[in-house]
Every structure is written in C-alpha cells, then in structure tokens.
C-alpha positions as CSV (number, residue, x, y, z in Angstrom):
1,X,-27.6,-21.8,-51.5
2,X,-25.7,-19.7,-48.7
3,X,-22.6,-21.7,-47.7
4,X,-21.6,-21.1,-44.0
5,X,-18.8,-22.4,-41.9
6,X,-20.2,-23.4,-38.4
7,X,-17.4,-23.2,-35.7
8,X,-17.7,-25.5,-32.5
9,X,-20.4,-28.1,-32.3
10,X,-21.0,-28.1,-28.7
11,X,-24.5,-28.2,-27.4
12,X,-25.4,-24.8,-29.0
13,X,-23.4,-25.5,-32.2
14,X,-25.5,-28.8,-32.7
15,X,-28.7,-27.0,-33.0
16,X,-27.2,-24.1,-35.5
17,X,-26.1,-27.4,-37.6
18,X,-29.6,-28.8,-37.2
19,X,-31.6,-25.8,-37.4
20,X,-29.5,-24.6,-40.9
21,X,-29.2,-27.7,-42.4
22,X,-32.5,-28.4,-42.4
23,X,-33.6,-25.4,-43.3
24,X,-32.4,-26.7,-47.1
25,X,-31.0,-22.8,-48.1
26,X,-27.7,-23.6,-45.7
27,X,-24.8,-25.6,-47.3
28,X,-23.3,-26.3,-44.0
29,X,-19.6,-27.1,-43.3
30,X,-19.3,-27.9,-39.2
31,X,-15.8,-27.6,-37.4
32,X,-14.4,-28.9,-33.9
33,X,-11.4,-29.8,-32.7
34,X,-13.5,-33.1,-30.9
35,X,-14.2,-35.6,-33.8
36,X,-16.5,-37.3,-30.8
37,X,-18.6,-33.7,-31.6
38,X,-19.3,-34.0,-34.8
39,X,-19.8,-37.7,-35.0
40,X,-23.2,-37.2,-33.0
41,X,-24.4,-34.2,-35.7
42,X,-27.6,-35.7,-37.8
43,X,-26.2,-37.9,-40.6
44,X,-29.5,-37.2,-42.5
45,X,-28.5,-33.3,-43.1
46,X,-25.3,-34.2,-45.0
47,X,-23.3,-31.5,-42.9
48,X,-19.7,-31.4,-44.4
49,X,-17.6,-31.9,-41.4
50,X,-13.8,-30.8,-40.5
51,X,-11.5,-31.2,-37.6
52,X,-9.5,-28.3,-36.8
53,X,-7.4,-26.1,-33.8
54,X,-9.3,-22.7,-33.6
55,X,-6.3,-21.5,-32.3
56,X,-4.6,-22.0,-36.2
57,X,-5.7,-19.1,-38.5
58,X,-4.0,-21.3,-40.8
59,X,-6.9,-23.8,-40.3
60,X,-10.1,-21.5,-40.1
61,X,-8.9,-20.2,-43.3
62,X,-8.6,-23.6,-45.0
63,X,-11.7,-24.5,-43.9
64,X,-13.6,-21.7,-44.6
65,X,-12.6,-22.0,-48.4
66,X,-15.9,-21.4,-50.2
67,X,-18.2,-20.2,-47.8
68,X,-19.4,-17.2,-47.5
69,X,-20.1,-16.4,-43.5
70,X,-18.5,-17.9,-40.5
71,X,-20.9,-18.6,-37.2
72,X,-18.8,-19.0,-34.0
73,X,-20.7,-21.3,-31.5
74,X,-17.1,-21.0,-29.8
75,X,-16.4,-19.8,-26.3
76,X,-15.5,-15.7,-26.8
77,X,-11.6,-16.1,-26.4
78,X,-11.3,-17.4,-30.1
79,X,-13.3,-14.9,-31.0
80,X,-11.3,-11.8,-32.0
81,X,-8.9,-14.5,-34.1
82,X,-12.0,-15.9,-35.8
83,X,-13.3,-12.1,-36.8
84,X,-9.8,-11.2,-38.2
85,X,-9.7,-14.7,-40.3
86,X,-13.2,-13.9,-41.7
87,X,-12.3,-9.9,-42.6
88,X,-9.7,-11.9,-44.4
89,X,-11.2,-14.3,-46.5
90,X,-14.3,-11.2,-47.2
91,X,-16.8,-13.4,-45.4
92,X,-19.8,-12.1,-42.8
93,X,-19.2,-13.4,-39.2
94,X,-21.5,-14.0,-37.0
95,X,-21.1,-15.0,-32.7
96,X,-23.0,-15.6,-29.3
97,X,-20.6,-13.9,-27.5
98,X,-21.7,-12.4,-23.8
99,X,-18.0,-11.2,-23.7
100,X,-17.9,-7.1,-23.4
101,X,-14.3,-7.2,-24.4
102,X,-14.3,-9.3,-27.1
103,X,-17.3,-8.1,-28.6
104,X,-15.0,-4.5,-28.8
105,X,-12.4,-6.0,-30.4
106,X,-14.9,-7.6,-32.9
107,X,-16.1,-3.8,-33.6
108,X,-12.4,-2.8,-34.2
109,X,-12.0,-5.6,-37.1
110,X,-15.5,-4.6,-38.5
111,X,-14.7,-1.6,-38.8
112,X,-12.3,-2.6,-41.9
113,X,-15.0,-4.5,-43.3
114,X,-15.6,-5.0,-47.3
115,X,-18.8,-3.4,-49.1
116,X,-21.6,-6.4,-48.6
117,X,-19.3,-7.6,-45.6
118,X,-21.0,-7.8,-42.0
119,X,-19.8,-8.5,-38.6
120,X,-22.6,-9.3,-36.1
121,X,-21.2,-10.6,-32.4
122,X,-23.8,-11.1,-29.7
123,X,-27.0,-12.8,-31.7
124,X,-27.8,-15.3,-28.9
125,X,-30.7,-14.9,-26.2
126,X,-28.7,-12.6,-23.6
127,X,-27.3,-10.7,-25.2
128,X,-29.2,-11.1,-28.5
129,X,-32.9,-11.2,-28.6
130,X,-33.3,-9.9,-25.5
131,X,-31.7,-6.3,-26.8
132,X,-33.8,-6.3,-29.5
133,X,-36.9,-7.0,-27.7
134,X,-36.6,-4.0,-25.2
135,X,-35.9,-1.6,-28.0
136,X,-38.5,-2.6,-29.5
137,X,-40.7,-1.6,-26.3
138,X,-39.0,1.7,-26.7
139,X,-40.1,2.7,-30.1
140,X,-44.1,3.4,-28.3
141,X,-43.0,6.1,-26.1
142,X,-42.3,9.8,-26.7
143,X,-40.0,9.9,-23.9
144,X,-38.1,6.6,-21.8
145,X,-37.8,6.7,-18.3
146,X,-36.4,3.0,-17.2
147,X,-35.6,0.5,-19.4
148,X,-35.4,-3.1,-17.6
149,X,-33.9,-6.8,-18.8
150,X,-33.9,-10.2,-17.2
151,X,-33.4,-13.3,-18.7
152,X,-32.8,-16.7,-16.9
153,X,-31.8,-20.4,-18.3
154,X,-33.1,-22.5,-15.7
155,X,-33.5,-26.1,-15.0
156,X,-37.4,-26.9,-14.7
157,X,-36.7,-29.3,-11.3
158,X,-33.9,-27.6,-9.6
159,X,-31.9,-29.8,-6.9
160,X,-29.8,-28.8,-4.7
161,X,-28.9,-25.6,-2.8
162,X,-27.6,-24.0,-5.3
163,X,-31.2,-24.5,-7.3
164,X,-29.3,-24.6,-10.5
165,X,-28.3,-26.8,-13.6
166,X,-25.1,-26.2,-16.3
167,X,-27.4,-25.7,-19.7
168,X,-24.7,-23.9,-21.6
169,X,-21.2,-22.8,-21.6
170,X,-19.8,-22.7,-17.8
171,X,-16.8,-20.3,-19.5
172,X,-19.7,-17.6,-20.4
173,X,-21.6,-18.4,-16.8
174,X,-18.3,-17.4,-14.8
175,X,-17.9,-14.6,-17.5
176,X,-21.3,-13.4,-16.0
177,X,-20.4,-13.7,-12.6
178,X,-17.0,-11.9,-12.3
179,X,-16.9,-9.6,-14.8
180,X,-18.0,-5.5,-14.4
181,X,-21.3,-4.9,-15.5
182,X,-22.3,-2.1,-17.9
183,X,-25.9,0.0,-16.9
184,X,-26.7,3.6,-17.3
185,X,-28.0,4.7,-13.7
186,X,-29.1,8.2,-13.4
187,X,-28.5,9.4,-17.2
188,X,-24.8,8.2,-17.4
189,X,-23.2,5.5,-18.2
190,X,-21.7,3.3,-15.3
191,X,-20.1,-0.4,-14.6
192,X,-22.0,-1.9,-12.0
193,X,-20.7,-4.9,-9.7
194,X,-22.1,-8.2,-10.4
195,X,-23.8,-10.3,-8.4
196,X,-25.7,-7.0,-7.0
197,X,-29.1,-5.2,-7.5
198,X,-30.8,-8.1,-6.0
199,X,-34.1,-8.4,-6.7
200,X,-37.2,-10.4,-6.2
201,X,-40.3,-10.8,-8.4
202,X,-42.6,-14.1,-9.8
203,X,-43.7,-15.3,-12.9
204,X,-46.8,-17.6,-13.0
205,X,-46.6,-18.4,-9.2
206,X,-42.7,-19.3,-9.0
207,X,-40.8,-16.7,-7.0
208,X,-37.1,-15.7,-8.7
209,X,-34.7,-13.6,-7.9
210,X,-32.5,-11.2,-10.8
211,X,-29.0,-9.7,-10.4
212,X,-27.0,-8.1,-12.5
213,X,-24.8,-10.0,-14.5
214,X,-22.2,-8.9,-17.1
215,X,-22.7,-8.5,-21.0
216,X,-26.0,-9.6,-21.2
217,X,-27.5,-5.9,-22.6
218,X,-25.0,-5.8,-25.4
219,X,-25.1,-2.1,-27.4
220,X,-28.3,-1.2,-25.8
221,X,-26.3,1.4,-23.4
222,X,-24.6,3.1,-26.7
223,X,-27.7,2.9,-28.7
224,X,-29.4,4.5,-25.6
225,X,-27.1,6.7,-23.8
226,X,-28.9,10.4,-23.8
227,X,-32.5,9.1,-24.5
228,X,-32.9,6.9,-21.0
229,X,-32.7,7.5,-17.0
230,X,-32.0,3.7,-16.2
231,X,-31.1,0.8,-18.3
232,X,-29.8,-2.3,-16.8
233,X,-29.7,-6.0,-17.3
234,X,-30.0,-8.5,-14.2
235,X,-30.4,-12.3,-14.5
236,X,-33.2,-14.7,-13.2
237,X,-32.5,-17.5,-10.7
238,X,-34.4,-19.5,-8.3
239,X,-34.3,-17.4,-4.9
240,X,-31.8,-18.0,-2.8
241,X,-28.7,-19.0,-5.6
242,X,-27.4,-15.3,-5.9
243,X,-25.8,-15.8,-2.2
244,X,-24.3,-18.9,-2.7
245,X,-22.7,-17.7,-6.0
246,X,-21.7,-14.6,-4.3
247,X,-19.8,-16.8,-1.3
248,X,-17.9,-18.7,-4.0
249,X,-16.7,-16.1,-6.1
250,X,-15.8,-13.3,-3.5
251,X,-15.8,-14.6,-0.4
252,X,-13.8,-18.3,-1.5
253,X,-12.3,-15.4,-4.3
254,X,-12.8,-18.2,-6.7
255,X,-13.0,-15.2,-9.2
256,X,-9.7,-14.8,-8.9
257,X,-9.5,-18.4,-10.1
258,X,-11.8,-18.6,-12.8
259,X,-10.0,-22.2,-14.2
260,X,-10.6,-23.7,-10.4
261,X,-14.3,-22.3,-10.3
262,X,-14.6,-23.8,-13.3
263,X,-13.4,-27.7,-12.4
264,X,-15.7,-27.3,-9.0
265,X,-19.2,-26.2,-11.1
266,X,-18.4,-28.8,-13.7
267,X,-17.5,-31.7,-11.2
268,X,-20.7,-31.2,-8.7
269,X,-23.2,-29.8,-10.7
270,X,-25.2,-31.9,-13.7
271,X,-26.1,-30.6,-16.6
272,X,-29.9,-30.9,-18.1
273,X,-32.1,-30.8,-21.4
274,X,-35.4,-30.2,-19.1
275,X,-34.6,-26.3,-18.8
276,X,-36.7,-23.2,-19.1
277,X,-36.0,-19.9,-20.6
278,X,-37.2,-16.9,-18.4
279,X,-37.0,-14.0,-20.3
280,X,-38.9,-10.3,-19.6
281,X,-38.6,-6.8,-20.2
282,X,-40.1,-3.6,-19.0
283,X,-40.0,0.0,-19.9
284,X,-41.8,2.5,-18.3
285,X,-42.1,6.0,-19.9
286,X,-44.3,9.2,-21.1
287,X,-46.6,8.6,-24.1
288,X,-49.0,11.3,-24.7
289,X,-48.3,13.2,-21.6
290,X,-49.0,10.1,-19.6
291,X,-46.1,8.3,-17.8
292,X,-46.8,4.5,-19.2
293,X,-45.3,1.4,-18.5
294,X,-45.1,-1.6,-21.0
295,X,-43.8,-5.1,-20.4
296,X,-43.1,-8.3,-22.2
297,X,-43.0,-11.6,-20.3
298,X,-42.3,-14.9,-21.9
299,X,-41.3,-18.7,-20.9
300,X,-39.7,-21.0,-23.6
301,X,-39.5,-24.5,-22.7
302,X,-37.8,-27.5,-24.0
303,X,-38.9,-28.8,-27.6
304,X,-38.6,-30.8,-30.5
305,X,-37.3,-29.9,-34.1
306,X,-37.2,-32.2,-36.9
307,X,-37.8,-34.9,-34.5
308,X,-35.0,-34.1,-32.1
309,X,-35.4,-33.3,-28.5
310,X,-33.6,-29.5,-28.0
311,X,-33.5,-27.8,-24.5
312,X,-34.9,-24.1,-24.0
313,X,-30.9,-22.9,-24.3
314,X,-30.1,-24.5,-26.8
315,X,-33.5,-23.5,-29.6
316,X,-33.0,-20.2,-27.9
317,X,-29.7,-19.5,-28.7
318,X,-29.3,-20.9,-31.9
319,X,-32.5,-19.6,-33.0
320,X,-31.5,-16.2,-32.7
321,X,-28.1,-16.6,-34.7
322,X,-29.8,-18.8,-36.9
323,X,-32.6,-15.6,-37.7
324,X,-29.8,-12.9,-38.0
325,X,-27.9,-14.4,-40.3
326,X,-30.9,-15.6,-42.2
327,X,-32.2,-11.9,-42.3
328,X,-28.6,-11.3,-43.1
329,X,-29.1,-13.2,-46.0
330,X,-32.9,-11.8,-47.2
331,X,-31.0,-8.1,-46.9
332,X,-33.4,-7.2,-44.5
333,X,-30.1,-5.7,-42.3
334,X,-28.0,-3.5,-42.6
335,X,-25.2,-4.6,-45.4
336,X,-22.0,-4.1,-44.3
337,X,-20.0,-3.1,-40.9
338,X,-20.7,-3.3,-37.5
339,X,-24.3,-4.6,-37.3
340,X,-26.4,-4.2,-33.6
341,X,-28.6,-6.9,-32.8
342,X,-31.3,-3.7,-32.0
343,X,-31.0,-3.4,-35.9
344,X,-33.3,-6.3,-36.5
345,X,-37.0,-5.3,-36.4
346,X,-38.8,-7.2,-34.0
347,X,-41.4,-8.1,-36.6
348,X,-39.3,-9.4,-38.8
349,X,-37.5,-11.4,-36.3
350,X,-40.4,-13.1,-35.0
351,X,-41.8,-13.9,-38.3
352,X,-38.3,-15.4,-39.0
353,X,-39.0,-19.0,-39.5
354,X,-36.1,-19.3,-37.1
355,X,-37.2,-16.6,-34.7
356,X,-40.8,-18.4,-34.1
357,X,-39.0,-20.4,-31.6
358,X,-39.8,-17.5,-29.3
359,X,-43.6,-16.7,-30.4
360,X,-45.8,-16.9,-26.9
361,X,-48.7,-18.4,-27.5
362,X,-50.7,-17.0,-24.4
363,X,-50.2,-14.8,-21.4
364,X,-47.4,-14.8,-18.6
365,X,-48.6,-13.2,-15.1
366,X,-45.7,-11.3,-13.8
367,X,-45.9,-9.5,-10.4
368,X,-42.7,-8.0,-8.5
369,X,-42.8,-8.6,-4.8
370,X,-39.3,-7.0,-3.5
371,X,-36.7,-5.0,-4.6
372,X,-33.6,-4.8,-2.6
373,X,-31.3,-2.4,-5.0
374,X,-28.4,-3.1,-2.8
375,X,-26.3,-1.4,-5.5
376,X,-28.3,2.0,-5.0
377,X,-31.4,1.9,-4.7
378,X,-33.9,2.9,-1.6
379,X,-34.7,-1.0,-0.4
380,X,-38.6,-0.2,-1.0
381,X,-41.2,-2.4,-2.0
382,X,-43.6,-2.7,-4.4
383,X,-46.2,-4.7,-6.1
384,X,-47.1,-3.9,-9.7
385,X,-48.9,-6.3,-12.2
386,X,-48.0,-6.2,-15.7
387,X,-50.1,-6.6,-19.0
388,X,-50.2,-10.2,-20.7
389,X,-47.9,-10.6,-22.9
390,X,-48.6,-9.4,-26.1
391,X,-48.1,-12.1,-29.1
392,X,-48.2,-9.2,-32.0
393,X,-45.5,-7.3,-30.8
C-alpha cells in the first residue's frame, strides 16, 4: 500500500482524500491547518489526519514521516517550501499548481532529485489534462500548424452580470487574471496579456466566450517550441464576463491589489457544486500532404462517487492528480526528475480508473462564430464545425 501525505483539504483536497482512500491501494495521511477541514473528510475511509502550519518545514517533515509522496492541494505559494521538504525526506511530490513561477522553482528542486524520486507540479484540469490531451492531438500529424486550448469551470445557472460562480481557489482565479500569459505566436515564444484574444464560439447551443488566461498550458510551449506556428491557451466564460473582469482588474487596478480583489469576489459572489467543466482542444495541421484539422470537445458535469455528491471542479481536478500519481505508482512514467504532465499517454490516462472521470460518452457540437484576436489577430470571422468527439482517443 502506497502511503501519501495529502496537503490542504479544501474543496479539491476533499476529493483527492476521497478518491485515494477509497481506492484501498492509498494509506492516506490528510493535513490542514483548519481542524473544521478535516472534521468533514469521510469517517468511513479511516484517513489519518494531522493539523499543521505549511509555512513550518519543521511540520511537513514530521508529518510526512513514513510516506512515500506528498500531494499539495495547497494554493501555489507553499509550494516551492513543500517541494524542497519532499526532496528532503526522498519522497515524490505531486501539485495543481496554475502558478508559472512556482512551477519553475519546482523544476529547480527536481532537478536534485533521488534515483526513483519524481516531482510532478501542474496535474490538475488547466494545466493538467488539458496539456496532455492536445499533445496527444499532435502525435496524428506530420507537420502542426496551430495548436488551440480552452477550458472553463462554470456554474450550470449563472446569476448575475458577471455570469459566474467561485468553484475553486479564488487565489489561482486572480492568478489567471493578472498574471502574463505564455503562447508561441508566429514560431516564437511570447507572453501575451491576459484578459485579451477574445473570442467567441458555442458548444451544444450555449454561446461562450475564451481569453487568454495565465498558466493554464503548462510545458506545452517548451515541449513545442520549433515544431508549432501558434500555441495558446484561453479560458471559457459565459459571454459578456471577460469585460467586467477586465474593468475590475485594470481599469479599478484591482490587480494591483490582488488581497482587496480578493475580499470583493469572495464577499459578492457564491460559490456552487452545480458547475460544468468546458474543456476543448483543436489542432489543425498537414497529414499526408493535406492540411487537417482535429478537435476534441467535452463537457463534465457534476457527479457522484462512493455516494458523495462532487462538483465538475472538484472530480476534475482531483482526478487528474489522483491518475498521475497512480500511474506514478504502476511505473508507467517516467521514474525520476522533472516529469511533464504531456508524459502521460493519453490512453493510459483515460483508462486510469481515476482518469475515467473524463471519458465522454457521446458527441459535443462545437461551432466558432467570432473571433476578435484583439491581441493580434485580423478581427475576421468564421464558422467551422468540428468532428464529434471521439471517445477512443
């Protein structure tokens, strides 16, 4: 039995705990400076459970006594202190981090990493699946051409003008808003501004809108730099919630006061478990001597597991963290180091009995009505339909 040390049992860390412990291969120890947090995780799972500062090294390390990974479900900034504890101790580490800079400094301790020791940041949806899922598109063609990502956490009945519901950490939302925005745009490599590159498309009759967000791509600009003309990651809101965003962070500069921003969004806006999960890629390319494109569209709602009620961000995220480190486990990854989430095989991920949670069982219909590139591009229009998505990708 693979013992793991759990870190923060928020909403996201609740379902690692869950999803693990019921798994019965996870000996689960959970941690959280709220004992209110882990009062509420499933007595029935026998989680070990520990209260502790994740700002004390001191701590992390006594509680990590035994175990042989460490899974941050912490917001990034404890990060870099959690990955140094872990190279320590000679234990795996695994995060959700969206954070650019913290996911470098995560690089720098892995690269002191013991043989059979791994250090895996970014295994969420966005980044996370979402990087592995485009490469995986890529491996069809000869030759890439554009390589596109969106991904959207939404609430299923969105109120108010703003169209938009908290469903997971508002630290990593604001992250997303404010912070540059890697792409490759033309060949090279460029930061892009967030909250730009509007565009417009639907899914299944609902009209959205995608803008480019920060750290949502992860490596995929490394692992692709040379091989691609464009490569950028935007995310998916209900039309009309990019401007408003837009007028608080630049023009109230509430970016410039990230803790303020913060108390406003969490104050007036509610959270909900009655979310959906928007998530869809396209590459377009030559295959054959014929310039192809290929797309994957997919909606995950809401759900139960083991009898509990989890919301689309919450199976979503976990699940992926939950499947790398279980594929960690199975030595189906690479074994020590640095490790990509584009290094998991889509196939194997999928089949991952915690990956399934992002299996479509039938077709999306995408169509993209407007694009208004305002970071670049020519303003034009189009309207292309994609294939269905394909379940045996």
């Amino acid at each position: 039995m693979h013992s793991v040390l759990l870190l923060g049992c928020g909403k996201i860390g609740r379902t690692i705990a869950a999803l693990l412990g019921a798994s019965g291969d996870y000996r689960v120890r959970a941690a959280d400076v709220d004992c209110r947090a882990l009062a509420v995780l499933d007595k029935t799972l026998r989680i070990e459970t520990v209260v502790l500062d994740a700002n004390d090294p001191d701590e992390i390390s006594s509680a990590c006594r035994g175990c042989q990974s460490i899974v941050s479900a912490l917001s990034y900034r404890f990060n870099p202190l959690v990955a140094q504890v872990a190279l320590n101790l000679g234990a795996s580490y695994f995060d959700l981090t969206e954070d650019v800079q913290t996911t470098r400094k995560v690089r720098q301790v892995a690269a002191r990493a013991a043989t059979g020791q791994v250090f895996m940041p970014q295994c969420g949806l966005a980044p996370g699946f979402i990087s592995l899922l485009a490469y995986h598109l890529t491996k069809s063609f000869d030759t890439l051409d554009t390589v596109q990502m969106r991904v959207g956490a939404l609430p299923q009945f969105p109120t108010g003008a703003l169209k938009y519901n908290l469903t997971w950490s508002t630290d990593g939302l604001i992250n997303e808003y404010c912070n540059p925005c890697e792409a490759i745009h033309q060949g090279q490599r460029v930061d892009v501004l967030p909250l730009e590159g509007v565009e417009l498309f639907s899914l299944d009759g609902v009209e959205y809108e995608a803008f480019n967000t920060s750290g949502g791509l992860g490596t995929l600009c490394e692992t692709l730099e040379g091989k691609v003309r464009e490569l950028n990651y935007r995310t998916i809101r209900y039309v009309g919630h990019r401007d408003l965003a837009d007028f608080l962070v630049s023009d109230l500069r509430l970016g410039e006061r990230r803790d303020v921003l913060k108390d406003i969004l969490e104050h007036a806006i509610p959270v909900t478990f009655q979310d959906v999960v928007v998530i869809f890629s396209t590459v377009t390319g030559w295959r054959q001597g014929r310039f192809v494109q290929v797309s994957d569209a997919r909606k995950i709602y809401q759900t139960s597991v083991e009898g509990r009620p989890w919301s689309a961000i919450q199976i979503t995220t976990a699940a992926g963290v939950c499947a790398a480190l279980d594929l960690h486990v199975a030595g189906k990854l690479p074994s020590s180091g640095f490790v990509r989430q584009e290094d998991i095989e889509f196939d194997q991920f999928i089949d991952n009995r915690f990956g399934r949670y992002y299996r479509m069982e039938g077709p999306v219909n995408w169509s993209r009505l407007t694009t208004d590139e305002k970071g670049g591009g020519d303003g034009s229009s189009a309207v292309r339909s994609a294939p269905p998505a394909s379940r045996s990708l």
